[in-house]
C-alpha positions in Angstrom: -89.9 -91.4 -291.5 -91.2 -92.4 -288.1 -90.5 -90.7 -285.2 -87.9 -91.2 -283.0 -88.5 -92.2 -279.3 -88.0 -89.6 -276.7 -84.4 -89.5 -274.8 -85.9 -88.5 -272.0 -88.3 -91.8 -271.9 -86.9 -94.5 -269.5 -89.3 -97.5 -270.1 -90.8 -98.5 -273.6 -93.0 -101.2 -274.1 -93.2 -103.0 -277.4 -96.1 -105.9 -277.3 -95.0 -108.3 -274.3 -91.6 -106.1 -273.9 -90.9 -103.5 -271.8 -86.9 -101.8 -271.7 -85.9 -99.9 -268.8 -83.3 -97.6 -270.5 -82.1 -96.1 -267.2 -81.7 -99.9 -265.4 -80.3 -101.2 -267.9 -83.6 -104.1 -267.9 -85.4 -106.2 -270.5 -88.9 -107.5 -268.8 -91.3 -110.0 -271.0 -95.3 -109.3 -269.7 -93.6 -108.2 -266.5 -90.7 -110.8 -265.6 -87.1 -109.6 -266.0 -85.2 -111.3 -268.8 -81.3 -111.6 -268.7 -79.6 -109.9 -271.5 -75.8 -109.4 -271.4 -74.9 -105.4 -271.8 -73.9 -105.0 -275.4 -77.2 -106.6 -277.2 -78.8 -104.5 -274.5 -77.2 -101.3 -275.4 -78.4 -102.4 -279.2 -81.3 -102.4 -278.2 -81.4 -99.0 -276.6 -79.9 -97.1 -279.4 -82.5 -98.6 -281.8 -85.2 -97.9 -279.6 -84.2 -94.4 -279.1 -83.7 -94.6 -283.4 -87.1 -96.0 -283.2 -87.9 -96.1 -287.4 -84.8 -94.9 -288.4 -81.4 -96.9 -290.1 -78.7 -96.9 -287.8 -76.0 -97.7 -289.0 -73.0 -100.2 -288.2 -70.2 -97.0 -287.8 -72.2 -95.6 -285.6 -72.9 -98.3 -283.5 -69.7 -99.0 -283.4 -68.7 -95.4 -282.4 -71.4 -96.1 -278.8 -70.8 -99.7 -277.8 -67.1 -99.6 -278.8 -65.4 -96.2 -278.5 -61.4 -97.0 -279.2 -59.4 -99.1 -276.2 -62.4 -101.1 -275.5 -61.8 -105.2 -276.1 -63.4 -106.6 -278.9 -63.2 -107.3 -282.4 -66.5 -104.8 -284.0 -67.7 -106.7 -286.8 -67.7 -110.1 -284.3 -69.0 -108.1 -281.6 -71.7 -106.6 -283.1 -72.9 -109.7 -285.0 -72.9 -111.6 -282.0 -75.0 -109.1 -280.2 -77.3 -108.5 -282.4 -78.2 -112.4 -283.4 -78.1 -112.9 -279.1 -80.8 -109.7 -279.0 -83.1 -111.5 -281.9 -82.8 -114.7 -280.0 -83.9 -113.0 -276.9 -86.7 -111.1 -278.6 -88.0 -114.0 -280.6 -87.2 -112.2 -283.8 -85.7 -113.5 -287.2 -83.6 -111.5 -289.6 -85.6 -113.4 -292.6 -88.7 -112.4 -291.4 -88.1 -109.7 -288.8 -91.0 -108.0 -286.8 -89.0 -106.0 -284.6 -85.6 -105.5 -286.0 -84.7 -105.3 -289.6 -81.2 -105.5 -291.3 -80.3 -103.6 -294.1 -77.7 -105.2 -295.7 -73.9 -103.2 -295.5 -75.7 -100.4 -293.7 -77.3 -101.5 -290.6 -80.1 -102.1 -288.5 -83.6 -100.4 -288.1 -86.1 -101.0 -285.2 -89.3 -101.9 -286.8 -91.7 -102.7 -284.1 -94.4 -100.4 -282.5 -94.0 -98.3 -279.5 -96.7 -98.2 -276.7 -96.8 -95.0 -275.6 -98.4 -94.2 -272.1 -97.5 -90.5 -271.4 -97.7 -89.1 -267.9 -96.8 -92.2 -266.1 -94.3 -92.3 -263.4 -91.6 -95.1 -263.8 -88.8 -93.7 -262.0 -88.4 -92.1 -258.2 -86.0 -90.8 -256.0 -86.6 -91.3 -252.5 -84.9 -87.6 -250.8 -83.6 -88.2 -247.8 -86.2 -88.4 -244.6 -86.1 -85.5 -242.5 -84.9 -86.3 -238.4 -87.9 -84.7 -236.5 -86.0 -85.8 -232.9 -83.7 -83.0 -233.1 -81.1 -85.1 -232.4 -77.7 -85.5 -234.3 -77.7 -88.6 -232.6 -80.3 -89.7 -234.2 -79.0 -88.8 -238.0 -78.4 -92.6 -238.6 -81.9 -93.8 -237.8 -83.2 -90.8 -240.3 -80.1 -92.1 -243.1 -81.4 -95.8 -242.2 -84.9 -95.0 -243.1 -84.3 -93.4 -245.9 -82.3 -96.3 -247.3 -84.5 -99.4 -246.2 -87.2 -97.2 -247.8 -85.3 -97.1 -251.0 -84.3 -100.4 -251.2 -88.3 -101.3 -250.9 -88.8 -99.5 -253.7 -86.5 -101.0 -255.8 -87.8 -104.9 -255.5 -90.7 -103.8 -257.9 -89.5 -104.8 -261.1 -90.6 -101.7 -263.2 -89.8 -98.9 -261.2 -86.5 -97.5 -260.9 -85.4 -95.9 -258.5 -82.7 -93.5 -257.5 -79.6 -94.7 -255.4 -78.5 -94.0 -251.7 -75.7 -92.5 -252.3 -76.9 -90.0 -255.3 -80.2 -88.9 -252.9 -77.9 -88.4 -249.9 -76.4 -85.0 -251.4 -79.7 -83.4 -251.4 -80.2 -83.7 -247.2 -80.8 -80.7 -245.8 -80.9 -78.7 -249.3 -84.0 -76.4 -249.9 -84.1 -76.5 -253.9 -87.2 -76.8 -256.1 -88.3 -80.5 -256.5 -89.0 -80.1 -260.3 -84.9 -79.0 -260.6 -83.9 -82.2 -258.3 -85.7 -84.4 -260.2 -84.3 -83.2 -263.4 -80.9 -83.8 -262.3 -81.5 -87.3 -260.6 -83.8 -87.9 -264.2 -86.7 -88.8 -262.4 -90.4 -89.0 -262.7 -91.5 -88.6 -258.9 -90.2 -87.5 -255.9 -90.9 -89.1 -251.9 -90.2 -87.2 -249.1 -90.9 -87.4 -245.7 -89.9 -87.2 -241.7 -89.5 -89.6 -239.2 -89.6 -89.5 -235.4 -88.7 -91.8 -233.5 -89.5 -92.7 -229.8 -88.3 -95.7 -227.5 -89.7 -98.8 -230.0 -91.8 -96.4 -231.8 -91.5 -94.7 -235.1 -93.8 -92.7 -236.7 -92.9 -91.6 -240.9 -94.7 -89.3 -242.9 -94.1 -89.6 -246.7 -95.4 -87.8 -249.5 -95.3 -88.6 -253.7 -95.0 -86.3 -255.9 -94.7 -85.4 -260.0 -92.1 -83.3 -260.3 -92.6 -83.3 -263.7 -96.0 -81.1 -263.2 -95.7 -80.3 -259.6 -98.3 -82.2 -258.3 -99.4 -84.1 -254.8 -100.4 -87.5 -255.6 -100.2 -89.3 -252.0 -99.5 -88.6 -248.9 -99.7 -90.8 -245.5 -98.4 -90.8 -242.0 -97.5 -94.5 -240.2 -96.8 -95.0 -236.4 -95.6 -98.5 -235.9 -93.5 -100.5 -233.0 -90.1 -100.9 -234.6 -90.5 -105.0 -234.2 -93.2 -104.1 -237.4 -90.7 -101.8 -239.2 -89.8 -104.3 -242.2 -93.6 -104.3 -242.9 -94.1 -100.9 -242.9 -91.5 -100.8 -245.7 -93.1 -102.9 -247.4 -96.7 -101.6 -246.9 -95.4 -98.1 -248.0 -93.6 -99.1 -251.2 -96.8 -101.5 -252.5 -99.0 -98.2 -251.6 -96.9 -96.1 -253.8 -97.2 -99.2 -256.7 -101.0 -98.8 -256.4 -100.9 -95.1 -256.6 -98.6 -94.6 -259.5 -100.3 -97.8 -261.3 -97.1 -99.8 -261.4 -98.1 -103.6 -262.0 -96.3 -105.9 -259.8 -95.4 -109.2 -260.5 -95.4 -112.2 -259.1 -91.8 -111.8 -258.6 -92.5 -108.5 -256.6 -95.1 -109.9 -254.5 -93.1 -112.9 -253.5 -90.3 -110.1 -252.2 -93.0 -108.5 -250.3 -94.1 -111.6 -248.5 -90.9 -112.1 -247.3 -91.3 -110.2 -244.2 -90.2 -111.2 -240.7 -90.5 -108.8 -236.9 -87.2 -107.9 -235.9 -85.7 -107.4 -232.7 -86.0 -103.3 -232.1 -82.6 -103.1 -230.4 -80.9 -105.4 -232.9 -82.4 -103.4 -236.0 -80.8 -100.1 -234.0 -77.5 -101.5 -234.1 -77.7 -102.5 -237.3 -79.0 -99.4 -238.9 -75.9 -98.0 -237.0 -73.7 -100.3 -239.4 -74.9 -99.6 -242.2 -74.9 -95.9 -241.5 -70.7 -96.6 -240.5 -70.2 -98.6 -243.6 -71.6 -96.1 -245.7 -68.3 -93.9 -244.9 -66.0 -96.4 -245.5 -63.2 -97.4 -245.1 -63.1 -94.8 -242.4 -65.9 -96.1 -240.0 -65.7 -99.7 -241.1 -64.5 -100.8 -238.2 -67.5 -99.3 -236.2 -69.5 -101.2 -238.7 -68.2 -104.4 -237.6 -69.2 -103.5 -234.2 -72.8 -102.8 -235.1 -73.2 -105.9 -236.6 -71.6 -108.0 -234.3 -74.2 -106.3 -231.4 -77.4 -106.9 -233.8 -76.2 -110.6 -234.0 -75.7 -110.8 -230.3 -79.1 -109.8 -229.5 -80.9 -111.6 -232.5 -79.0 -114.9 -233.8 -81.1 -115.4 -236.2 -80.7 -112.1 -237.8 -79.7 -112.7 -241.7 -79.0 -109.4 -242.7 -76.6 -108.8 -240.0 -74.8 -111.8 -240.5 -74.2 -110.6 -244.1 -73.4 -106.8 -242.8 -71.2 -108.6 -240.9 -69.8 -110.7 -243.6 -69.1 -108.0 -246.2 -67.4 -105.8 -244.1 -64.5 -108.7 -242.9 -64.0 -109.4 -246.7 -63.6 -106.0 -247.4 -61.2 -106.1 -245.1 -59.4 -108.7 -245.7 -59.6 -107.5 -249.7 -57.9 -104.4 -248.8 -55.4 -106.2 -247.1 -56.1 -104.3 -243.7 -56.4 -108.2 -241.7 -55.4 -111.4 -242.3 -57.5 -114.0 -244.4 -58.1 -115.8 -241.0 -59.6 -112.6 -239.5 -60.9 -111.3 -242.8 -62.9 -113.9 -245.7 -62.5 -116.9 -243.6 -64.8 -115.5 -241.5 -66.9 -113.3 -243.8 -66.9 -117.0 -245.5 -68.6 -118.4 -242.6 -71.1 -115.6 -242.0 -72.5 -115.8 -245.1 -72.9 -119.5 -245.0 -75.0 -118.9 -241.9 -76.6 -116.0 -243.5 -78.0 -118.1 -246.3 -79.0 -120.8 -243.7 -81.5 -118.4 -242.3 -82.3 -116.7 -245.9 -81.7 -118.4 -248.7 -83.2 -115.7 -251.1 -80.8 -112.6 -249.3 -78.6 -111.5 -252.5 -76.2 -109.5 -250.0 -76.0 -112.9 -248.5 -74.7 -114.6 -252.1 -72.6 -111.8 -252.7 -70.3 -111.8 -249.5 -70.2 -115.5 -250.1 -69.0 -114.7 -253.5 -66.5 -112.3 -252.3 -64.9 -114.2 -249.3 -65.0 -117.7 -251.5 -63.1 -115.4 -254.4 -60.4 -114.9 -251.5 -60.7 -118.2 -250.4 -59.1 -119.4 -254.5 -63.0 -121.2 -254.8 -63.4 -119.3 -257.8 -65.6 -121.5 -259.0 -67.9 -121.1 -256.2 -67.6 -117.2 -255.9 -68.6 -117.2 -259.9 -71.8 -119.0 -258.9 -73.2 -117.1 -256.3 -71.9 -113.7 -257.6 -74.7 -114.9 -260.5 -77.2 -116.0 -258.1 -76.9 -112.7 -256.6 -77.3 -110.7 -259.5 -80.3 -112.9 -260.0 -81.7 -112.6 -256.9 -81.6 -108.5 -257.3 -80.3 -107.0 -260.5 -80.2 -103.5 -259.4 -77.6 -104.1 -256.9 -74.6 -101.6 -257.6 -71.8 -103.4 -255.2 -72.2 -106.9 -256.5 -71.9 -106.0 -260.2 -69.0 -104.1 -259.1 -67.5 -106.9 -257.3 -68.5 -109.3 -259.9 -66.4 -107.3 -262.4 -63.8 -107.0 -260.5 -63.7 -111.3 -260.4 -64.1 -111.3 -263.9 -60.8 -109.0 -264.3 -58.7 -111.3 -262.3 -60.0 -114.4 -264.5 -58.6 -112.4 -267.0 -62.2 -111.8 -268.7 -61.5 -107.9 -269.2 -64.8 -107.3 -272.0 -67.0 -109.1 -269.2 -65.3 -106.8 -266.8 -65.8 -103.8 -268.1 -69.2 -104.5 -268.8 -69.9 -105.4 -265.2 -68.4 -102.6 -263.5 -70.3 -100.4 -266.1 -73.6 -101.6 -264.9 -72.7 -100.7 -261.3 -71.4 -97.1 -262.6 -74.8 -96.6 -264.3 -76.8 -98.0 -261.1 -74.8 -95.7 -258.5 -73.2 -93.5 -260.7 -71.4 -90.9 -257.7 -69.9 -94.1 -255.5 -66.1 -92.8 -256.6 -65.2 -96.6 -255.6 -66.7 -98.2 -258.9 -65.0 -95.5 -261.0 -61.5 -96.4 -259.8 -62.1 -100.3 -260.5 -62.9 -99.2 -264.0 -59.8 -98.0 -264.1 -58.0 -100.8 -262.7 -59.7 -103.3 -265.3 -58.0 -100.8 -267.7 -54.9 -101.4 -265.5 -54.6 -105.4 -265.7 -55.9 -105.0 -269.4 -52.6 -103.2 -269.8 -54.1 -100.3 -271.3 -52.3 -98.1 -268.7 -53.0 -94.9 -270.5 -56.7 -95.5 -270.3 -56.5 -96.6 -266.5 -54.6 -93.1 -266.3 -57.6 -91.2 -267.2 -60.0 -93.3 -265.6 -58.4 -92.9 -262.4 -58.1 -89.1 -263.2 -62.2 -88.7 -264.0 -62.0 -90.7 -260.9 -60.1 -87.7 -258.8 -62.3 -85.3 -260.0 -65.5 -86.9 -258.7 -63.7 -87.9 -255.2 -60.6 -86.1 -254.9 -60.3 -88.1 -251.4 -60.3 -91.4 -253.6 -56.9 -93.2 -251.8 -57.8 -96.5 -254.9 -57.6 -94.0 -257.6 -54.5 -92.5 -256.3 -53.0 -95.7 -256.2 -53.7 -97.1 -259.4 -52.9 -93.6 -260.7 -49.8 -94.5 -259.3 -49.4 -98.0 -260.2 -50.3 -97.3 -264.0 -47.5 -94.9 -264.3 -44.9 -97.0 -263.0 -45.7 -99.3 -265.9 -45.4 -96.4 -268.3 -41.6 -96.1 -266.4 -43.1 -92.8 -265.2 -41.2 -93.1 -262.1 -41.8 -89.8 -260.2 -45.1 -89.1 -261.2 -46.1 -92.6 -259.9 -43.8 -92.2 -256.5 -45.4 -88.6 -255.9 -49.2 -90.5 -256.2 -48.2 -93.4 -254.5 -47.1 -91.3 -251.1 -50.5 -89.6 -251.3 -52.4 -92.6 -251.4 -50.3 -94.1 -248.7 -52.8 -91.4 -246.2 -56.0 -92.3 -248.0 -55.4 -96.1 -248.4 -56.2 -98.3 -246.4 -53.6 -101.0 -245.1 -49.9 -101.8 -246.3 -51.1 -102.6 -249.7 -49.8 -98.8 -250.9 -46.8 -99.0 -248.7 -45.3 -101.8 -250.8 -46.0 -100.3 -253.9 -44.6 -97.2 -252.8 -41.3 -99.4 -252.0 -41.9 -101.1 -255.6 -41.6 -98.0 -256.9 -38.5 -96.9 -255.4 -36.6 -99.7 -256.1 -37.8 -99.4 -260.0 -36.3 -96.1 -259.9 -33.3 -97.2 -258.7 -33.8 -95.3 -255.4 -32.8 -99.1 -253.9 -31.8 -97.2 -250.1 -35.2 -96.0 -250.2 -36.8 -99.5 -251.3 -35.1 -101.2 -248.0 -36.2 -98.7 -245.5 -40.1 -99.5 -246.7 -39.0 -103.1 -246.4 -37.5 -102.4 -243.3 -41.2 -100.5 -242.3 -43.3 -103.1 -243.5 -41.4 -105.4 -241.3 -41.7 -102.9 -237.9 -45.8 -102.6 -238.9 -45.7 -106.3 -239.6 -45.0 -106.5 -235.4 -48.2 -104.3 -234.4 -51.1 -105.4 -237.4 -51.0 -107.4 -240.7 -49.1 -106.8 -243.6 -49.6 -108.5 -247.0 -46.7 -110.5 -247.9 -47.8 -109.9 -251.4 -46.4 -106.4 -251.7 -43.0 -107.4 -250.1 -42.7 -110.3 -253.2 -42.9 -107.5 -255.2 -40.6 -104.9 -253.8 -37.7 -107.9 -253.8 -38.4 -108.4 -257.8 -38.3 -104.9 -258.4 -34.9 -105.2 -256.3 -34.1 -108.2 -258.9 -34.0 -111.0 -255.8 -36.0 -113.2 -257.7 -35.5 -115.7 -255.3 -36.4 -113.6 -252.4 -39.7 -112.6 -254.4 -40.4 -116.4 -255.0 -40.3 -117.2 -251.2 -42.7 -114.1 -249.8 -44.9 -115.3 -253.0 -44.9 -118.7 -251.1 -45.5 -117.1 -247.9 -48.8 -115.7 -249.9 -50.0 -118.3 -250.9 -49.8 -120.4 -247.0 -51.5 -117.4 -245.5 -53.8 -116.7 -248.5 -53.5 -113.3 -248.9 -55.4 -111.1 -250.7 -53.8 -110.0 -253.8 -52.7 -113.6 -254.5 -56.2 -113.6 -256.6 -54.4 -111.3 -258.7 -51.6 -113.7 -259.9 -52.8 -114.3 -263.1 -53.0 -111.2 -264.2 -50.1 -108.7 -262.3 -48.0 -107.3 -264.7 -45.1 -106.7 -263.0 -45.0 -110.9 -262.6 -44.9 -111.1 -266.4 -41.0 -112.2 -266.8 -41.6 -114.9 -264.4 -44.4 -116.7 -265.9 -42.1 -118.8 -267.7 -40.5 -120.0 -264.6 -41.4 -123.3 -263.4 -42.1 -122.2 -260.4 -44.7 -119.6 -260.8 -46.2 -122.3 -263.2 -46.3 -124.7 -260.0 -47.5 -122.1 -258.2 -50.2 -121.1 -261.0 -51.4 -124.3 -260.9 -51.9 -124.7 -256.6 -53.8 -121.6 -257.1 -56.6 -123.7 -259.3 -57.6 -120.7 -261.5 -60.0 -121.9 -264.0 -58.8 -122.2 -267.2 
């Protein structure tokens, strides 16, 4: 029996294919190939099985582990014949994947094995040489920019922001970091910075045997800063022998001088929207300044963009300050740079807010194009897909961003909110609870911790969440389900004074008239409910997008007028 492939190995190559196990990528002599998720994770568990019968139990026991939403035997065939198509292969005459009838599948074709190569790296965060707190942001800039460099070339992988960032300032042996991120190499480095001048030093490493393989220091004006990323990533291709592609090198050659104090402010955002929702309003500051000082600054403009829908998504402002906007900004974002996939994806997002769900399923594709291995959008995309009521394509999504980012508490809870509108409440329970115990600060776990066990007619366990969350969520959103709550519980005294709250905070900042439709059908004012459920639809609000797919509207959907209303709301069918 041949051997099996190493579980350690991230990339194997196969003739003119190469699998990145880690992304979650199929490239053909070089250039990505799209593959859905399931035939993907075939793939990987034959590969892994290289020469060895796997059978169709336990495939079934890794793609689809109980509660998941598809039929087995359809969904394995269908996978499988989509992976053969892919790879060019036939089951008459297979060269790469064989069937063995009422048993299952074996991987057939030959491995290429190049040992000691490095395919993936983690970027540790860049050491602040100022001396500066101040100064923290530029450093957590850097580091990022640097990163996301890195992760244009196709065949590299490399580590996320947010899973590097717990290693600044720790003093731990490289070879034990790496082997927790699951990385080949390391790069670290300082930077200093000085008026419009900035000076990095960066060294690679193989953690793997402890050894220097480059180091190199660069002093540049910050107007030249997007080259130097560029410069430094292409020198670290050459140096580990990473082959770019065309693909890579058109990414490369898209590089433009920016304005010094315009890149500050927006390295300043990003650094404030990394905490969010906390600092998101200082985000939108940030941006706002970099597009004062530079117009023609794209990556602002979607900075800016993204954070207004956010906010308008959380139902912290109204669609006219939030994805009407955002809608705008990334309209003029795209003007400037067509090929910006943050760009596509807060167009996505504010046209998904904006009912153009035809339009948001578009560009949330050309984003995803544009740059696979970017965590938010297949997180955002998934979340679409759950509203449309597509719950497999859903989970699939937000899986992908889980797997890119995997300590981002954010795509955990969603997870458990497709479990949620799936109405497989007691998997969104412990979803949100695996969720807790990664972030225990996570306000969107609380609440669909909450939310999920008021549609067990868990009553107190869901009021007693839904009052934590209301400190740790942002907006009125948790309020009104708090209200919901009560009034499900009969506590109806209690349901009017959040009604009569929601009203007073309605005088001083926006509240979604979404949650207040809800609290009156919990009361059983159907009526009432129908008329703030107008009033959401006029102003657009955010959770509208969730219409077809709310439980608790369930007993209406016969009525004629949530049909009507159904219908205005032009959700594809």
């Amino acid at each position: 029996m041949a051997a099996s492939a190493p579980p350690t190995r991230q990339v194997v190559r196969f003739g003119a294919y190469e699998a990145d196990l880690r992304a979650g990528e199929l490239r053909k002599n070089g250039l990505r190939i799209r593959l859905p998720e399931q035939p993907f994770q075939v793939l990987t568990i034959l590969l892994e099985r290289h020469g060895e019968i796997v059978t169709r139990e336990e495939l079934q026991k890794r793609l689809w582990p109980d509660g998941t939403f598809v039929d087995f035997e359809q969904g394995l065939n269908a996978a499988v014949k989509r992976l053969r198509e892919t790879l060019g292969d036939s089951p008459e005459k297979p060269r790469l994947i064989e069937t063995l009838a009422r048993r299952g599948y074996r991987f057939i074709g030959a491995l290429e094995a190049k040992p000691g190569r490095i395919e993936s790296l983690a970027v540790l965060p860049l050491e602040n040489l100022s001396g500066d707190p101040e100064q923290e942001y530029f450093a957590e800039g850097m580091t990022e920019a640097l990163i996301t460099s890195l992760a244009k070339i196709g065949a590299l992988r490399v580590t996320s922001r947010t899973s590097v960032m717990q290693y600044k300032g720790a003093h731990r042996p490289l070879r034990e970091i790496a082997q927790e991120l699951r990385v080949d190499g390391i790069i670290e480095g300082t930077v200093l910075r000085s008026g419009d001048r900035v000076r990095i030093s960066a060294q690679l490493l193989d953690a793997r045997t402890d050894t220097h393989l480059w180091a190199e220091s660069y002093d540049r004006d910050l107007r030249d800063i997007l080259a130097l990323y560029s410069e430094v990533a292409q020198a670290i291709a050459r140096e580990i022998q990473v082959r770019l592609t065309p693909h890579d090198h058109a990414h490369f050659a898209r590089i433009h001088p920016v304005n010094p104090e315009a890149y500050n402010a927006y390295l300043k955002g990003r650094y404030y929207l990394s905490q969010r929702p906390l600092r998101m309003v200082d985000a939108v500051k940030c941006f706002e300044e970099a597009i004062a000082i530079d117009p023609t600054y794209a990556t602002a403009y979607a900075g800016l963009s993204g954070c207004l829908s956010s906010l308008g998504a959380w139902g912290i402002v109204s669609a006219k300050e939030g994805c009407n906007k955002a809608r705008a900004l990334a309209l003029k974002a795209l003007e400037i740079d067509h090929s910006l996939a943050e760009a596509h994806a807060s167009l996505a997002w504010a046209s998904m807010y904006h009912y153009e769900f035809a339009t948001a399923e578009r560009e949330f594709q050309r984003a995803i194009e544009l740059n696979p291995r970017y965590p938010q959008v297949h997180q955002q995309f998934g979340w679409y897909l759950c509203i449309m009521n597509r719950y497999e394509e859903a989970y699939t999504e937000v899986q992908r961003a889980i797997h890119l980012d995997p300590l981002v508490s954010l795509y955990h809870a969603f997870l458990g909110m497709v479990y949620f509108y799936a109405r497989r409440y007691d998997q969104a329970i412990q979803q949100c609870q695996k969720t807790l115990a990664l972030d225990p600060s996570s306000g969107p776990a609380l609440a669909f911790l909450g939310w999920a066990y008021s549609r067990k007619s868990l009553l107190e366990p869901a009021i007693s969440f839904l009052r934590r969350a209301c400190d740790l969520f942002p907006g009125s959103t948790v309020i009104g389900m708090l209200g919901e709550a009560y009034a499900a519980a009969g506590r109806h005294d209690e349901a009017h004074q959040v009604l009569q709250q929601l009203d007073q905070l309605s005088r001083h900042r926006y509240v979604t008239p979404y949650v207040v439709a809800r609290i009156y059908l919990a009361l059983g004012q159907t009526d009432e409910a129908f008329r703030w459920l107008e009033i959401s639809y006029e102003q657009r609000a955010e959770w509208m997008v969730l219409l077809k797919v709310d439980p608790i509207f369930d007993d209406l959907r016969p009525d004629p007028r949530f049909k009507e209303l159904m219908k205005r709301m032009n959700f594809p069918s």
